[in-house]
N, C-alpha and C positions, 0 to 999 in steps of 0.2 A: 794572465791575470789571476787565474784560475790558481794556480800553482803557487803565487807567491802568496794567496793567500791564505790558503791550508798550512804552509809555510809558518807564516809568522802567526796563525793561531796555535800552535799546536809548540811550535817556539816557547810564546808566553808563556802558556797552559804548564809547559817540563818547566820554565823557570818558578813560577810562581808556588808551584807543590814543593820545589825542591827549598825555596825559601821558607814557605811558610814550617818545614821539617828541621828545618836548621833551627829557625826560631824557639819554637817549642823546646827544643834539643836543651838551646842555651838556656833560652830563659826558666824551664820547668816551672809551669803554671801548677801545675799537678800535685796536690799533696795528699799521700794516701790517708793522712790524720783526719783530714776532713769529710772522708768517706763514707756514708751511712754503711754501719756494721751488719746491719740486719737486714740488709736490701736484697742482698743476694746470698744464697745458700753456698754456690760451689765457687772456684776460683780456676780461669782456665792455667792449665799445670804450662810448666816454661818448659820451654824449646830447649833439649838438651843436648845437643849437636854444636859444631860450628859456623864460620859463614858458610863456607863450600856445602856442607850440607842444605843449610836453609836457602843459598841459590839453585841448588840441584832441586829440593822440591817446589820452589818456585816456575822453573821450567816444567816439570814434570805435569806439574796443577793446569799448562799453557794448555798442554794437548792430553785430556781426561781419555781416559780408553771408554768409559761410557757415558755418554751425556745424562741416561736417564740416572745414574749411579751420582754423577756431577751435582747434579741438583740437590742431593742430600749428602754427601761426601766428599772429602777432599785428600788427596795422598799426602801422605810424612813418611818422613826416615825415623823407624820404631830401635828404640836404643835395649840394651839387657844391662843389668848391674851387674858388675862384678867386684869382689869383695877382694881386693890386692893386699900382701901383706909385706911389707919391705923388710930390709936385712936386719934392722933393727927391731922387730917383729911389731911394726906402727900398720894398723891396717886404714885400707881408704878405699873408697867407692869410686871407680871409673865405669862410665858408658859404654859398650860396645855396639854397633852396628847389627843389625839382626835380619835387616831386609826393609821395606815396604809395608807402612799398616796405611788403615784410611780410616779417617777421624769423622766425628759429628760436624755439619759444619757446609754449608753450600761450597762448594767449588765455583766462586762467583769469577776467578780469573782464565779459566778453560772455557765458561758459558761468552764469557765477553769476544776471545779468543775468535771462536767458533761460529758465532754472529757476526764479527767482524769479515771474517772467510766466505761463511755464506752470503753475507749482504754483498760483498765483491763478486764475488760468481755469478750472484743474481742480476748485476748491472752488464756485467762481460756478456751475459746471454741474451741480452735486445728484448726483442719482441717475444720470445719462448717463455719466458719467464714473468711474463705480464698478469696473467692469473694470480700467479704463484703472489708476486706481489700487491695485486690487491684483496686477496686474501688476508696477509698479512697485515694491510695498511685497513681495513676493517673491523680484524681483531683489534688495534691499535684505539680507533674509534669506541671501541663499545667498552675498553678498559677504561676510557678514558672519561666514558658517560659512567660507569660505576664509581669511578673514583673521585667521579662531581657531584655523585648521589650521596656518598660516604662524608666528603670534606661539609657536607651542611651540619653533621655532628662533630666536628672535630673540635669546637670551642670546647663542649660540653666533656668531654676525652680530655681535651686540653688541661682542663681547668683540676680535675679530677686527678689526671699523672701531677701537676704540678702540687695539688693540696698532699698527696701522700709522701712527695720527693721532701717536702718539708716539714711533714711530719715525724717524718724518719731520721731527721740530721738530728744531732747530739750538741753540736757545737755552731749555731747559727752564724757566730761571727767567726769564724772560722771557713766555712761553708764560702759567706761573702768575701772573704780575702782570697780565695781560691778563684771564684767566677770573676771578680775582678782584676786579678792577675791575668785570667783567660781574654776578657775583654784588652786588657791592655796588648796582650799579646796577637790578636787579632788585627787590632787597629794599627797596629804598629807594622805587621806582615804588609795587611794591603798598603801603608802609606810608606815605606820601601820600594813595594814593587810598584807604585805608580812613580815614586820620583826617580828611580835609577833600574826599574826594565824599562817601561813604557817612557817614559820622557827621554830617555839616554837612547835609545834604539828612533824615538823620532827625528832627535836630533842629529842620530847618524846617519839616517839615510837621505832627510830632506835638506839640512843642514840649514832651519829654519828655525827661527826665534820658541822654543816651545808656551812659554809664560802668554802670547798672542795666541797663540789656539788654545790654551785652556781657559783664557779670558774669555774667547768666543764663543767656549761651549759650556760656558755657565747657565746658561738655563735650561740645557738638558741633564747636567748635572743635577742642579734642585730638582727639578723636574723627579728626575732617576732615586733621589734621597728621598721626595715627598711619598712616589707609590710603591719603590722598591719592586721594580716590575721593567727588564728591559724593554718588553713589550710597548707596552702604555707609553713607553720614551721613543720610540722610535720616531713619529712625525717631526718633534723637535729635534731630534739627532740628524735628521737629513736636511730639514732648514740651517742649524747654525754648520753643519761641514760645507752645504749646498751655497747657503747664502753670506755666512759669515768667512769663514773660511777657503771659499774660494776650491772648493774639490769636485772635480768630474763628476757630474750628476751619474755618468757611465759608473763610475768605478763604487760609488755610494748604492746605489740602487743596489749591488748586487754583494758587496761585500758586507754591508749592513745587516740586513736581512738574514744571510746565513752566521755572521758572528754573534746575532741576538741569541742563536739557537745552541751555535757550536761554542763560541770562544768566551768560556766562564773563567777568566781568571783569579778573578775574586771568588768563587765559588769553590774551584779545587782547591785553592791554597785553604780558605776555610774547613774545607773536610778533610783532608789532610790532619791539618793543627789539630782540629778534633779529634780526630781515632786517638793521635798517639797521645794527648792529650787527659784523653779517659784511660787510656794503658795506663800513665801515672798515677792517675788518681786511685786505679787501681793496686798500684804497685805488681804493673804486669811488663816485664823485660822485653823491650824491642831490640832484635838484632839485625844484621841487615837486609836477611832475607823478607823482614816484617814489612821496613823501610822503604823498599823496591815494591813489595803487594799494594801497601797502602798508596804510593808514588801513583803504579798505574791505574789502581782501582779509583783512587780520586779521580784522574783524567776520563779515565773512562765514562764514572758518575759526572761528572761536571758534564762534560757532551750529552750524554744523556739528560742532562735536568730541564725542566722545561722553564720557560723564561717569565714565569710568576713569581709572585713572595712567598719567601719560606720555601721554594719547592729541593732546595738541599739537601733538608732536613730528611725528607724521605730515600733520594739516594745515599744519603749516606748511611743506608741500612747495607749497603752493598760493602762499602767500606769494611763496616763491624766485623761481619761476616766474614770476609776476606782474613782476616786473623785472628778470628775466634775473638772477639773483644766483645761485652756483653750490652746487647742490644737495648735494653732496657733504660740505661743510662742515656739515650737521648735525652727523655724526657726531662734529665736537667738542663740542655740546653734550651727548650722549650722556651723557661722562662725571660733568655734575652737576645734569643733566636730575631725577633722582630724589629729589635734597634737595630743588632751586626748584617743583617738583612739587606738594611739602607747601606751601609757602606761597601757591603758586595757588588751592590746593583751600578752602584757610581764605579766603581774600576773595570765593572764589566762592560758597560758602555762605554767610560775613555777605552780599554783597551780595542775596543771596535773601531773608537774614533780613531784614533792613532794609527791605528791598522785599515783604515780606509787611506790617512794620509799617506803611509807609507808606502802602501800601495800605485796609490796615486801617482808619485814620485817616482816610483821604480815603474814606469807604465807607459810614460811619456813618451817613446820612442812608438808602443804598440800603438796607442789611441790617435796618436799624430796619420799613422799609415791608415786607421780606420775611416771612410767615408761618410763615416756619421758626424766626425767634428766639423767638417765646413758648415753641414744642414743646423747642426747647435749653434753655431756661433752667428749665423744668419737669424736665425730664430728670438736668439736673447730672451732664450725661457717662456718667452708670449704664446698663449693658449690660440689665441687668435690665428698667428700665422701658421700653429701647428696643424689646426683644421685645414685652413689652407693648403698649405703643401701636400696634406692625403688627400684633399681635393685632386690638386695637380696628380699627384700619382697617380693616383685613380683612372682619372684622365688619360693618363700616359699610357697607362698598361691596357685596356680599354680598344684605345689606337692600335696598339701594338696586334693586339687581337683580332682585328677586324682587316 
């Protein structure tokens, strides 16, 4: 169960990035006319290589030769000019290949990497590694108490990035035709990839009417739109799969829970849209190598984002970074971060839903063999007879003992 559900998170998670880059692609929300001229001083310099190259230092960024170096630097393929003069004595500038430089710039794709490796190592070594982890799992804590202490100013931040973002624009309605192209193009990614990933993928596995489950799981839907908070959704999201829907309380308990945390597919596709997004607005040239960074590093940040409002918005510093795109330029999203919010929150939870059912469905065969379905179905959910039966065990085991 375990396996099909990392499966189809992670499934969704590579469809919905790769949509939502398509989108952008097509549609070009991004116009660098609308750009505040005087926001930023420098402009990062384009990639002057080809794909092989920007896939070579794509890999190259996987595995950093020093993590402490990673953290402030990232490798590229460093070019020379050369001044070519043809027969016709026309001269032209071609790049040459020089070696190996390392840029300003987090190495945020070798950090993920490397975490990734170490967190698997650390699960592979059992009980040895138990310090080690909660170690870990404490520094985690106390960041988490600083960044709870921090968010109590962030309206006041908030307000401030926003009032200068629009002090700055030249062309207000222009500005507006740009964020609302963005919106559109947002809205349009997620309700894509809810009607033909998530709805076409439940219909292939369960081959069950989909319009009835999403009927059923309308009020965790509003629900999910009103606080934009998987979290907060979660009670309703296992009543209407539990009770409307008719899904293994077995398979809901446990795939629920970790898809609140892991499976953002509304959330990648959005930071995705975004980076390349503000590359436009910049008028900064994505090639493929950019394409493939931003790909993974949305995934990566989406898993990592914690299952609050707005909390995106902060991984997608990781994003920026990743291809030098300039950080600052969040803060225009700021201003409509909190409406696109709500419509994350709802594809993040159908995707969970859908991926509970699917699960479900592909399971039948395990859960059937489990000895837990007879004690459920006897039970019919009653608290009462639950007491019961660990009475009986109780009992049983007890006996056995004596």
């Amino acid at each position: 169960m375990g396996s099909k559900a990392l499966l189809y998170y992670f499934s969704t998670t590579i469809l919905a990035t790769i949509l939502g880059i398509i989108l952008v692609c097509v549609i070009h929300p991004g116009d660098p006319k609308a750009n505040p001229k005087d926001q930023f001083t420098t402009k990062p310099d384009a990639f002057k290589g080809d794909t092989i190259d920007a896939l070579f230092d794509l890999v190259r960024n996987m595995f950093p030769d020093n993590l402490v170096q990673a953290c402030f630097q990232q490798a590229r393929t460093s070019f020379n000019e050369i001044e070519v003069t043809d027969e016709n004595g026309n001269k032209t500038v071609e790049f040459q290949q020089s070696g190996v430089e390392y840029a300003d710039g987090m190495n945020v794709l070798g950090l993920i990497t490397f975490c990734i490796c170490f967190g698997v190592c650390m699960t592979k070594m059992g009980e040895v590694a138990q310090p080690l982890i909660a170690l870990i799992s404490a520094l985690n804590d106390i960041i988490m108490k600083l960044v709870l202490f921090f968010m109590w100013y962030s309206p006041v931040g908030i307000f401030f990035l926003i009032v200068s973002n629009i002090l700055t624009i030249e062309d207000l309605a222009a500005t507006g035709k740009v964020m609302g192209m963005f919106i559109f193009t947002v809205i349009s990614g997620l309700t894509l990839h809810f009607l033909i990933t998530l709805v076409g993928l439940y219909f292939l596995f369960t081959r069950k009417n989909p319009l009835v489950f999403v009927r059923n799981m309308l009020p965790a839907m509003m629900t999910a739109f009103g606080t934009a908070s998987s979290t907060a959704t979660l009670p309703l999201t296992f009543y209407c799969l539990e009770e409307k829907n008719k899904i293994d309380s077995r398979v809901t308990r446990f795939v629920i829970p970790i898809g609140a945390t892991v499976n953002m597919d509304g959330t990648a596709l959005y930071e995705a849209l975004t980076a390349i997004f503000i590359a436009q607005l910049n008028d900064i040239p994505m090639n493929l190598g950019n394409m493939l960074t931003i790909c993974i590093t949305s995934i990566a940040a989406s898993v990592g984002a914690a299952s609050i409002p707005s909390a995106g918005l902060v991984t997608m510093i990781l994003v920026f970074t990743a291809v030098g795109l300039p950080t600052e330029q969040i803060s225009l999203i700021y201003t409509i971060d909190w409406f696109l919010d709500r419509f994350r929150t709802m594809i993040n939870v159908m995707g969970d839903s859908f991926g509970a059912a699917i699960v479900d469905a592909m399971s039948q065969e395990e859960l059937r063999k489990s000895p837990v379905v007879a004690i459920s179905k006897n039970l019919n959910h009653d608290a009462n007879d639950q007491s019961k039966l660990a009475v009986q065990i109780d009992d049983k085991v007890a006996d056995e003992q004596v």
